[in-house]
N, C-alpha and C positions, 0 to 999 in steps of 0.2 A: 901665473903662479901666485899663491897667494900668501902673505906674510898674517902671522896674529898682530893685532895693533893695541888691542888690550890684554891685561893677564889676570891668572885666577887670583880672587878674592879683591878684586878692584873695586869700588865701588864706582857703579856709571849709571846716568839717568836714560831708563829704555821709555824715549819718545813715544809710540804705537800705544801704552801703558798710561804713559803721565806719571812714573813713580821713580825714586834712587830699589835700585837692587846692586848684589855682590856678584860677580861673575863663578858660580859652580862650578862652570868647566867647561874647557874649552875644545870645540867639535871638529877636527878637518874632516873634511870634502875629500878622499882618496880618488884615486883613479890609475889602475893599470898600467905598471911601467911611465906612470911620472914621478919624479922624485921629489916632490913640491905637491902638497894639496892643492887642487883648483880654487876652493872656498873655506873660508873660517867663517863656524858658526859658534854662537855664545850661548851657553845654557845658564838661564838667571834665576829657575827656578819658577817660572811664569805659567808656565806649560807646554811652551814651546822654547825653540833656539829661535837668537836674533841674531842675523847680520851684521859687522860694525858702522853701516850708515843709521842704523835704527840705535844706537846706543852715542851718549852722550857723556864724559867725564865731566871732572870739578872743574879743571884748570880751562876746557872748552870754552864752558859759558863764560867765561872772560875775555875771551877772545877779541879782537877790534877788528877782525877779519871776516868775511864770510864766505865758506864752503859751500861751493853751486850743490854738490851732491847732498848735502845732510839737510838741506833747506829746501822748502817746498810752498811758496810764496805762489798765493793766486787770488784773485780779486772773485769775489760773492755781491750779490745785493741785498742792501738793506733796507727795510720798508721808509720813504719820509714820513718824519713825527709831525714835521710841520705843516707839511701842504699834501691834498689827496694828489690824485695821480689826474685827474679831470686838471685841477688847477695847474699845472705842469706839463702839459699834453706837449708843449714844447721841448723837453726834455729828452737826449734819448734814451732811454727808457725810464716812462713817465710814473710815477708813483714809488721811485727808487733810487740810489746811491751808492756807488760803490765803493766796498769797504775792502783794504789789503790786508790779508790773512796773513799772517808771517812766523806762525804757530801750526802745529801738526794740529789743533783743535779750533774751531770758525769762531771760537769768541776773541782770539787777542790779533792784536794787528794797528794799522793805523787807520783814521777816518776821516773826514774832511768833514767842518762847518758849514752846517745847512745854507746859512747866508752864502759862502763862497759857491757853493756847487750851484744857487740860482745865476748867480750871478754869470758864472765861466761854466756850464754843465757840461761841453763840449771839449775844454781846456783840462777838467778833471775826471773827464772820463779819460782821456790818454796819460795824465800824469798818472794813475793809478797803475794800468795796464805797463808804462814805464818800472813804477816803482816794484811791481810784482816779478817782471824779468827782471831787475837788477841782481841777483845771487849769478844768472847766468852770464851778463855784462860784465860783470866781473870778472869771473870766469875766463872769459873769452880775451879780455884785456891783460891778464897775467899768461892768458896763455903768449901772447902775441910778445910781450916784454920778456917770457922765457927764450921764446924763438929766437930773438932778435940777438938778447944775450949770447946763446949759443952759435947764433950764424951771421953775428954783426959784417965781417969780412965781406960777405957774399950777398949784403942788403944792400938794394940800393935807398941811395942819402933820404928819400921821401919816406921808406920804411921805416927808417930808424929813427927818424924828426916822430913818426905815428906814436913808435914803441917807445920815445922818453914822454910823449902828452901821458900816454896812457900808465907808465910808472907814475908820472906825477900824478894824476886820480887816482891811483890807488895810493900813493902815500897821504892824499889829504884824506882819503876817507878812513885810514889809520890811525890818522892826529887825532886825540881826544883836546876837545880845546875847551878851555874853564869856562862859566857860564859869568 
């Protein structure tokens, strides 16, 4: 069943878009003899309804947290500025660099330094590939900390030594630390 998570006249950023719009109105998903819509959909006035993983509030983008589902992180390549692909042939794959996407649109993201990626091409091609599943690492490690909260009794001691490592990675990647 599905709950609304935002309400009318919100102002929320619809990602697919790239723009702030106000929430018109808000659409459930019916279905016979449930007493709970299956789906909320959001009318913003766009042309169509969005979803609540395609819509984004104010207080979100502050977030220190990242949500596996609203996040869509994946590594593209970028052409080298520095050296042709001939020059590089050692490379795997030569005349290119991979960039991490971490935006619904392939311009923002993070990138690595030409010099570096000669140097270790092989060491950043897997750092990226890491950094791109990180929303789901996450993920997966809050789930494991949920678990264990819940069924601590019933873990055994090598579970629960996992699920305090993986509390503590998610609480340093919480900490905002001054520069």
């Amino acid at each position: 069943m599905a709950k609304a998570i935002f309400h009318k006249n919100q102002r929320v950023y619809v990602r697919p878009v790239g723009t702030w719009a106000v929430i018109e109105r808000i659409v459930p998903q019916w279905v016979k003899d449930v007493p709970e819509p299956l789906k909320i959909f959001y009318d913003v006035g766009l042309g169509r309804e969005f979803v609540a993983t395609e819509l984004q509030t104010e207080e979100s983008t502050t977030l220190t947290q990242v949500d596996p589902a609203m996040e869509e992180w994946h590594v593209v390549r970028a052409q080298n500025k520095w050296r042709s692909a001939e020059e590089c042939s050692h490379h795997p794959y030569p005349g290119t660099y991979p960039v991490i996407v971490t935006g619904t649109q392939d311009g923002g993201g993070w990138r690595v330094p030409g010099t570096e990626y000669d140097f270790a091409p092989e060491r950043v091609e897997l750092q990226a590939l890491i950094m791109a599943s990180s929303p789901q690492f996450m993920g997966l490690l809050r789930r494991l900390v949920d678990y264990a909260n819940a069924n601590g009794e019933n873990l055994p001691d090598e579970l629960m030594q996992m699920a305090q490592e993986a509390e503590t990675a998610i609480q340093q990647v919480k900490v905002i630390k001054p520069v």
